[in-house]
C-alpha positions in Angstrom: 0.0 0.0 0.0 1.5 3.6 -1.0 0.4 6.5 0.9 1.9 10.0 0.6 1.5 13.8 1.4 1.8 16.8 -0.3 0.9 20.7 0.2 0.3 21.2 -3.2 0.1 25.4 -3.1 -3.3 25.5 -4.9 -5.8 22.8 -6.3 -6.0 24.7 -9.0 -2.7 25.5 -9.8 -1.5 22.3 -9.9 -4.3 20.5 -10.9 -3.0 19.1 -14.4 0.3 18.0 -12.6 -1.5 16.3 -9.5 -4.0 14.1 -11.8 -0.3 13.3 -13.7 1.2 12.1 -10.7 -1.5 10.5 -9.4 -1.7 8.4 -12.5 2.1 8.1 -12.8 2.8 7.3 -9.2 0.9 4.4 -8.1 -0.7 5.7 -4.8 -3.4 4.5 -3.2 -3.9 7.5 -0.3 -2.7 11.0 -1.2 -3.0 13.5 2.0 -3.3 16.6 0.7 -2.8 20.8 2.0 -3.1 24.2 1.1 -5.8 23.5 -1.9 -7.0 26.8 -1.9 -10.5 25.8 -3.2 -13.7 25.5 -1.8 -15.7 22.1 -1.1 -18.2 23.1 -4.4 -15.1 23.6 -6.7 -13.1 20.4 -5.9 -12.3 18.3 -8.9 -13.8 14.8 -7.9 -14.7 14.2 -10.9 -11.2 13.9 -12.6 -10.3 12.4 -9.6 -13.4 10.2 -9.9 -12.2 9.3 -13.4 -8.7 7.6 -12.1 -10.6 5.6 -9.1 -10.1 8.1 -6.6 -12.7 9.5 -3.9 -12.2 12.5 -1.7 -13.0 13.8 1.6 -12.6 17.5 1.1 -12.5 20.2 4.1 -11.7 23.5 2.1 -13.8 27.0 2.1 -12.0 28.9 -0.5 -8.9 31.2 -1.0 -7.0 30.0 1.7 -6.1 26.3 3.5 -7.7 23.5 2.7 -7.3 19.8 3.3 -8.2 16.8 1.6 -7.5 12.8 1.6 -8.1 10.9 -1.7 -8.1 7.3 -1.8 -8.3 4.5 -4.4 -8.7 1.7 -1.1 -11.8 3.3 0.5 -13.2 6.6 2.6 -15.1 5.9 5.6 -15.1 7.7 8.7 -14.7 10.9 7.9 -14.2 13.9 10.6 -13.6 17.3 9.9 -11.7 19.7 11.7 -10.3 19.0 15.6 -12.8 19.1 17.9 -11.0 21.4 20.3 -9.9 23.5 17.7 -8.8 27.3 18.8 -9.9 29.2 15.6 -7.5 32.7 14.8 -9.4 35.7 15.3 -13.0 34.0 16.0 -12.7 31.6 13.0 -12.0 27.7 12.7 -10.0 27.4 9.8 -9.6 24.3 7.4 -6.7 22.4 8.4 -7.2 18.8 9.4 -9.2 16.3 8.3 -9.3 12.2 8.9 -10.6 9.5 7.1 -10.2 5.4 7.3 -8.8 4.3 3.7 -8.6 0.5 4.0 -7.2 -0.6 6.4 -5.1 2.8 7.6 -6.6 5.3 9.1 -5.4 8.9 8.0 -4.8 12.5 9.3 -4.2 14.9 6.6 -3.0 18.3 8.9 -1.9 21.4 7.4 -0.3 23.5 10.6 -0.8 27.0 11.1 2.4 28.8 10.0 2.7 30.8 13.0 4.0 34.0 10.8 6.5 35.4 13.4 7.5 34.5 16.9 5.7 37.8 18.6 2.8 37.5 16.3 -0.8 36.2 17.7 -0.6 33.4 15.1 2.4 31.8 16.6 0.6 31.6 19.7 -2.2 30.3 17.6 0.0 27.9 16.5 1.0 26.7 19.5 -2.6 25.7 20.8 -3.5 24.2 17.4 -0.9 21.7 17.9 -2.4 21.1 21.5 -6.0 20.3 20.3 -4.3 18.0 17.7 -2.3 15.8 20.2 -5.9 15.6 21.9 -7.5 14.4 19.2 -5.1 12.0 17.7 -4.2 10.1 21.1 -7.0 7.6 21.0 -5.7 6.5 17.2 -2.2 6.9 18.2 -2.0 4.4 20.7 -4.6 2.2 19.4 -3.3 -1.2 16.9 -4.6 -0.1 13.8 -2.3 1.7 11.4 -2.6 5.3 11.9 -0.9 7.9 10.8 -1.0 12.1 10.8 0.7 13.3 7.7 1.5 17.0 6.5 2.5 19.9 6.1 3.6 20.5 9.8 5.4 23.7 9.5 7.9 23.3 12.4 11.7 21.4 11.2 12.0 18.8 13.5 16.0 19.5 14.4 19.0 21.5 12.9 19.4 19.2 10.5 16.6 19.4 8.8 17.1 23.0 7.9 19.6 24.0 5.1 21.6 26.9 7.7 19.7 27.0 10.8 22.0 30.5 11.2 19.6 31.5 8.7 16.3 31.0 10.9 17.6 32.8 14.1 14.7 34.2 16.0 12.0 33.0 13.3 9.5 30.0 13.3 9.4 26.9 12.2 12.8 26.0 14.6 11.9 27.2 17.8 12.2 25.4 20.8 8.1 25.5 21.6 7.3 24.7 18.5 9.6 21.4 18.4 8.1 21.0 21.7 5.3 20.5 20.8 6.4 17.8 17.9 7.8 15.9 21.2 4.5 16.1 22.8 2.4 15.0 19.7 5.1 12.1 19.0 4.5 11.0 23.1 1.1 9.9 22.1 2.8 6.8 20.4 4.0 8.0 17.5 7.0 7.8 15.3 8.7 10.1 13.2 9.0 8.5 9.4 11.8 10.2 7.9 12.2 9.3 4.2 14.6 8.6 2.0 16.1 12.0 0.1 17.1 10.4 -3.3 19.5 13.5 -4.2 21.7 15.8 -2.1 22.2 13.9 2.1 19.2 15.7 3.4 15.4 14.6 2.6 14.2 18.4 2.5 10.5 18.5 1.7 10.3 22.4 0.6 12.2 25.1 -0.9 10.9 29.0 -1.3 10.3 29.8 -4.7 12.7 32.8 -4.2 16.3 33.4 -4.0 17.1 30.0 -6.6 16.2 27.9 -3.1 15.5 24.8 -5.3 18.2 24.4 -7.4 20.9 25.6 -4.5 18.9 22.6 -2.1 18.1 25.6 0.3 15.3 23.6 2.1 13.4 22.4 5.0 12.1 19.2 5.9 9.0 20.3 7.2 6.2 17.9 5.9 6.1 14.8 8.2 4.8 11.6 8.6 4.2 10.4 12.0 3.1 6.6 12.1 2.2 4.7 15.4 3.8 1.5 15.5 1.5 -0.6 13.4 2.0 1.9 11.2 5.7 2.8 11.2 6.4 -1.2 12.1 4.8 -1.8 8.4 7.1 0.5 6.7 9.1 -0.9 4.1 10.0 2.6 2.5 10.0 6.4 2.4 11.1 9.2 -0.3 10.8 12.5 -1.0 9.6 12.9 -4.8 11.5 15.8 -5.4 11.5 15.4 -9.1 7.8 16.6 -8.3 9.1 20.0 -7.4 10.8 20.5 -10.4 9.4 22.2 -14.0 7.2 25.1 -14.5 4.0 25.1 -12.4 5.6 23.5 -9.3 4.2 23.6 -5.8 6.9 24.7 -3.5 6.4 21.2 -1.9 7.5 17.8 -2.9 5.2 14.9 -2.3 6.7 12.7 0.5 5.9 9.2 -0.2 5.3 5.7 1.9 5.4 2.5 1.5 3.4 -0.7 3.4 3.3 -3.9 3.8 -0.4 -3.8 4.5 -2.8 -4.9 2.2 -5.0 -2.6 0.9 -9.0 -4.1 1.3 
């Protein structure tokens, strides 16, 4: 069974070069982020057309998740149920579905903008109400994992010059304290394979020639409980995916099981 996750910067954007992938890459569960499309406007029926169904939480311009699966979608919840909201409003970040026999979080974490910034905070307390609401799943014995766009490097290394991030998000120690205390609830950190460069970075800023100078983070994460991370038999970035005009500034990270899909 392949699962994988990708912030792909805009449904719409990218929608040629996701149905291409899809197609070309043999996966069974995609979590997605960022599709920047409302529930109305979501392509299931191209998705439809290459066996795929979709549990879609998405308003509009901004956020957005999604899981699609060829293996099944039952049991779908949207949003956390102690979700803070920023400035009165519960945004679209986290949705979770049962595809086969794996069940799914597809998280897209608040950015946190900058350390003194109200969203920071925000960010902080998002990533409280989803260690509540993953714990049962976490430590239960089916496969379970949340995957994402997590927005927080889980150490130095997975930053290209952590010099570079003094005093800005995404490396902070409460933020990575938080990783700790979502990981606690039985879960394990699947790091994949690179397949270029020593460092499996999962984005690069569309500025500044990031991408072709490897100038990235490794900030979208897979974290399996042990069913889950025990029935790993591989894990890559696809960062050819981030190559080519029309890019996402994300790769796909991809996973491989030994489970059976049903």
């Amino acid at each position: 069974m392949r699962i994988a996750t990708w912030n792909v910067n805009s449904i719409t954007a990218r929608l040629p070069r996701l149905l291409a992938w899809l197609e070309s890459s043999g996966t069974d569960v995609l979590c997605l982020q960022e599709a920047k499309i409302s529930e109305e406007q979501f392509p299931r029926d191209q998705l439809r057309e290459l066996g795929y169904e979709a549990a879609v939480h998405a308003t509009g311009r901004w956020n957005g998740v999604a899981v699609l699966s060829r293996v099944g979608l039952a049991d779908v919840v949207k949003g956390l149920p102690a979700d803070p909201g920023y400035d009165g409003v519960q945004e679209p970040r986290a949705i979770s579905a049962t595809c086969g026999p794996v069940r799914v979080w597809s998280v897209y974490v608040p950015n946190g903008r900058e350390v003194d910034h109200p969203h920071y905070a925000y960010k902080l307390q998002w990533f409280e109400a989803l260690r509540a609401a993953v714990a049962g799943d976490a430590a239960g014995g089916r496969p379970f994992a949340v995957l994402g766009d997590y927005n927080v490097a889980p150490s130095d290394d997975d930053v290209f010059d952590v010099a570079a991030f003094e005093g800005l998000t995404h490396v902070t120690p409460a933020e990575r304290a938080a990783l700790t205390a979502l990981r606690e609830t039985g879960l394990t950190d699947v790091v994949p394979r690179p397949l270029k460069y020593d460092r499996p970075y999962t984005y690069w800023d569309y500025r500044q020639l990031a991408f072709p100078k490897n100038r990235g983070m490794r900030i979208d994460l897979v974290y399996g409980n042990k069913p889950f991370a025990e029935a790993v038999k591989d894990a890559y970035v696809d960062r050819e995916e981030r190559k080519g005009k029309g890019a996402s500034d994300h790769a796909p990270v991809v996973v491989d099981l030994t489970v059976q899909a049903d």
